[in-house]
C-alpha positions in Angstrom: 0.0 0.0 0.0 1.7 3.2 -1.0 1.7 6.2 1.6 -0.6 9.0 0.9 1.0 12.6 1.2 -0.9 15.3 2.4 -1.0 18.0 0.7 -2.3 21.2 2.7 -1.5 24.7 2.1 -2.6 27.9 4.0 -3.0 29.7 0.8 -5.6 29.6 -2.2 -5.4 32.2 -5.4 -9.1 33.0 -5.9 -7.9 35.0 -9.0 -9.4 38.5 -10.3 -7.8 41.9 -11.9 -6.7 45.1 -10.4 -5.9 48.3 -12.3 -5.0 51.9 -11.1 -4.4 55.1 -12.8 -3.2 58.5 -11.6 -4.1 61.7 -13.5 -3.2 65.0 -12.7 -6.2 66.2 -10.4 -7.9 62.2 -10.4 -7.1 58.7 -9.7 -9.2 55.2 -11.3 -9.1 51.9 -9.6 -10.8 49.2 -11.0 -11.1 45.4 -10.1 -13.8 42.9 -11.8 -16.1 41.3 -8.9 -15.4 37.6 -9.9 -14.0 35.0 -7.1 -12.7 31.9 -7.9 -11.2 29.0 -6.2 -9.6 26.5 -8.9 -12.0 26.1 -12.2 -14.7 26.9 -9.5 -16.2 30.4 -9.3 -17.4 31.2 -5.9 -19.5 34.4 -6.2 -19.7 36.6 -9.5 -20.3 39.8 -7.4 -17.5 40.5 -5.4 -15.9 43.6 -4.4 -12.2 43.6 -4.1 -11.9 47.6 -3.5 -11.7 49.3 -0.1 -12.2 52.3 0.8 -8.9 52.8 3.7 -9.5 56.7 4.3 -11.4 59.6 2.3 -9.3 59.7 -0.3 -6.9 56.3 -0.5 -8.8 53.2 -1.6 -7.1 49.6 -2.4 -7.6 46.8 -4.6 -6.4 43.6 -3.9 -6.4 39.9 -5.4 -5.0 37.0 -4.3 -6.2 35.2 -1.7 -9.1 37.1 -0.4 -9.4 35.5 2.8 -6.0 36.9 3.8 -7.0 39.9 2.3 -9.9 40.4 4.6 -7.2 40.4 7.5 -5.4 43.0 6.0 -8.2 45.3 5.4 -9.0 44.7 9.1 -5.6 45.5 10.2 -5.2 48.6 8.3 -8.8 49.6 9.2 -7.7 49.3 13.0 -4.5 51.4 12.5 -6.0 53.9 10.4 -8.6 54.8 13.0 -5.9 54.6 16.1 -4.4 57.5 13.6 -7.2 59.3 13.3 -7.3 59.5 17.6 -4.0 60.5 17.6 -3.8 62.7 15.2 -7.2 64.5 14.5 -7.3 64.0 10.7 -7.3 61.3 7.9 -4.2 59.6 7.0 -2.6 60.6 4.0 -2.1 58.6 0.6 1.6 58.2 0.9 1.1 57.7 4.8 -1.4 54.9 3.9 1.2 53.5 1.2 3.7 53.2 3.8 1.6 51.5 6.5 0.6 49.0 4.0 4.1 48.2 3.2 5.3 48.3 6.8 1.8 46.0 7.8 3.1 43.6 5.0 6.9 43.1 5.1 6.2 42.6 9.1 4.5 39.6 7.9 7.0 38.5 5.2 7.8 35.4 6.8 4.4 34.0 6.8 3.4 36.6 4.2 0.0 38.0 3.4 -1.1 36.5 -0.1 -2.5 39.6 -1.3 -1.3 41.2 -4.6 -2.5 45.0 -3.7 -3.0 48.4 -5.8 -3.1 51.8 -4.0 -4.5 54.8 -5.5 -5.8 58.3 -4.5 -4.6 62.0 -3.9 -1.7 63.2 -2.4 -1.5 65.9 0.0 -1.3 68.6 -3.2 -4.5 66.8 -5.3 -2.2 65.2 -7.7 -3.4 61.5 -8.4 -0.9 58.8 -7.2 -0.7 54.7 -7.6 0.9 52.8 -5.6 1.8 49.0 -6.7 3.3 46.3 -4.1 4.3 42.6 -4.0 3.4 40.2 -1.6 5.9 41.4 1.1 5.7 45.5 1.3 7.9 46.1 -1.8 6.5 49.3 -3.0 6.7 52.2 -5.9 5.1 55.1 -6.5 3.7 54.6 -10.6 1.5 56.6 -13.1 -0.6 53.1 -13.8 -0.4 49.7 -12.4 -2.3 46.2 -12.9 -2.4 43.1 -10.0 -3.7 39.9 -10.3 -4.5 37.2 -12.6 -5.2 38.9 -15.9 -2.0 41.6 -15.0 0.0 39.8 -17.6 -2.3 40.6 -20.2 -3.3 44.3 -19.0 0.5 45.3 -17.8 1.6 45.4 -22.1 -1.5 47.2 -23.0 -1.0 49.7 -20.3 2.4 50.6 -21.5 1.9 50.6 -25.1 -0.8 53.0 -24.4 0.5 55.4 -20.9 4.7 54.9 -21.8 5.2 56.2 -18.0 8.9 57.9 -18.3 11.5 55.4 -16.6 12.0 56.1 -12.7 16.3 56.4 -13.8 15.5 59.5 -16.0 17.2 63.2 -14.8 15.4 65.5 -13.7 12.7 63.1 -12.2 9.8 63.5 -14.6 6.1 63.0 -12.7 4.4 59.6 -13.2 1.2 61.1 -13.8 -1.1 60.1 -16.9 -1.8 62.4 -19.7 -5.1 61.2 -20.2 -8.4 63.0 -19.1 -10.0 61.2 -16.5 -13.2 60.4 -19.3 -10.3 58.8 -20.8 -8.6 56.9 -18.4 -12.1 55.4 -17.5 -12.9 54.1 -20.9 -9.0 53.0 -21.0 -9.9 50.9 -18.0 -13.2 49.2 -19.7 -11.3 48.4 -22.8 -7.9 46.5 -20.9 -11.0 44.9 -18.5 -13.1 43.5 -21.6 -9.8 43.0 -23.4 -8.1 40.6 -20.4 -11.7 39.2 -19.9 -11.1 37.5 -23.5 -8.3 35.5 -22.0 -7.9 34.9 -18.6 -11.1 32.6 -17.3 -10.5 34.8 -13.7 -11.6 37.6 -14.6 -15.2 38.5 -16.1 -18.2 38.9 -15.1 -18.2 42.4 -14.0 -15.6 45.3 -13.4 -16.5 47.9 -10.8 -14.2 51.0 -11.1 -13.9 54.0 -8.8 -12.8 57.9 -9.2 -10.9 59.5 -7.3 -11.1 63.4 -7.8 -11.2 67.0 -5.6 -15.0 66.3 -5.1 -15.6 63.0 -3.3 -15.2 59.2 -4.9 -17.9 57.8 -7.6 -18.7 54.7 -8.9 -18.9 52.8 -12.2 -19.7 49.1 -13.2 -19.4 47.4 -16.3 -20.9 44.2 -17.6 -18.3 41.6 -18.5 -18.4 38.0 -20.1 -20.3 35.6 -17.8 -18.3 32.6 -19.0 
């Protein structure tokens, strides 16, 4: 009789897209609302943005139980913050509390894939894209998740953000209109849709700007 090996692991990928844009007064993050587990979909209307302050929201894939701990934890030191301090946390304040909350846990590491967008403290849109483990950089545009191989390419063919090594330091904001950089989003989410079975279904995207934060949804393939 041969021996059986388990084979447990604490993880899952339950799949899904995130993109985020930064434009000079706006930002757009968009994620679809599919969850998967495997060639299994779990729910079809599933929202993988948070809102972490009033104007700083996240997207995440990966494996969403883990990110529903994160969101938890970053909810609980936003709000010890907000004692403190008497005010909302910044954008770049929240990108580095979410890379400090993440590489703590790099040895038994979060499995989230996450995309931060917002405003900065002078209005300007800003993105910020990390790995598992807190790496972080401040970008015009970003993509995370399953279908971020397909929408990465499409992104730079169409946004050519100027390389980080460039002197004087040119900004990483968009030239795109924020009309624009919406119906940029719909085309890379019906695009990646095509081709990678974890994402579809629906895309819900959300707009950043000097008066408040909006919503969108779009209809993707059901298949």
């Amino acid at each position: 009789m041969t021996k059986q090996q388990a084979n447990w692991s604490p993880y899952d990928n339950n799949g899904g897209s995130c993109v985020a844009i930064a434009g000079a007064d706006y930002c757009v993050v968009a994620a679809d609302t599919r969850m998967s587990t495997g060639y299994n979909i779990l729910t079809r209307d599933y929202s993988k943005i948070s809102q972490l302050a009033e104007k700083c929201v996240m997207a995440s894939s990966g494996f969403q139980a883990d990110v529903k701990a994160l969101q938890k934890a970053l909810s609980a030191r936003h709000l010890i913050y907000q004692h403190q301090h008497n005010k909302q946390m910044s954008c770049p304040a929240m990108g580095q509390l979410l890379s400090n909350t993440l590489y703590y846990k790099r040895f038994f590491p979060y499995y989230a894939f996450n995309v931060l967008g917002g405003l900065d403290n002078e209005g300007k849109g800003c993105v910020f894209t990390y790995d598992a483990v807190g790496s972080y950089e401040r970008v015009g545009y970003s993509s995370q998740g399953s279908g971020s191989t397909l929408i990465m390419p499409f992104l730079d063919n169409q946004l050519k953000s100027p390389s980080p090594l460039l002197l004087p330091a040119k900004d990483a904001v968009t030239p795109l209109s924020e009309t624009e950089a919406v119906d940029l989003v719909k085309t890379v989410f019906a695009s990646a849709t095509e081709r990678d079975i974890y994402t579809g279904d629906k895309v819900e995207i959300v707009i950043l700007n000097a008066s408040g934060i909006r919503r969108e949804y779009m209809e993707l393939r059901k298949d």
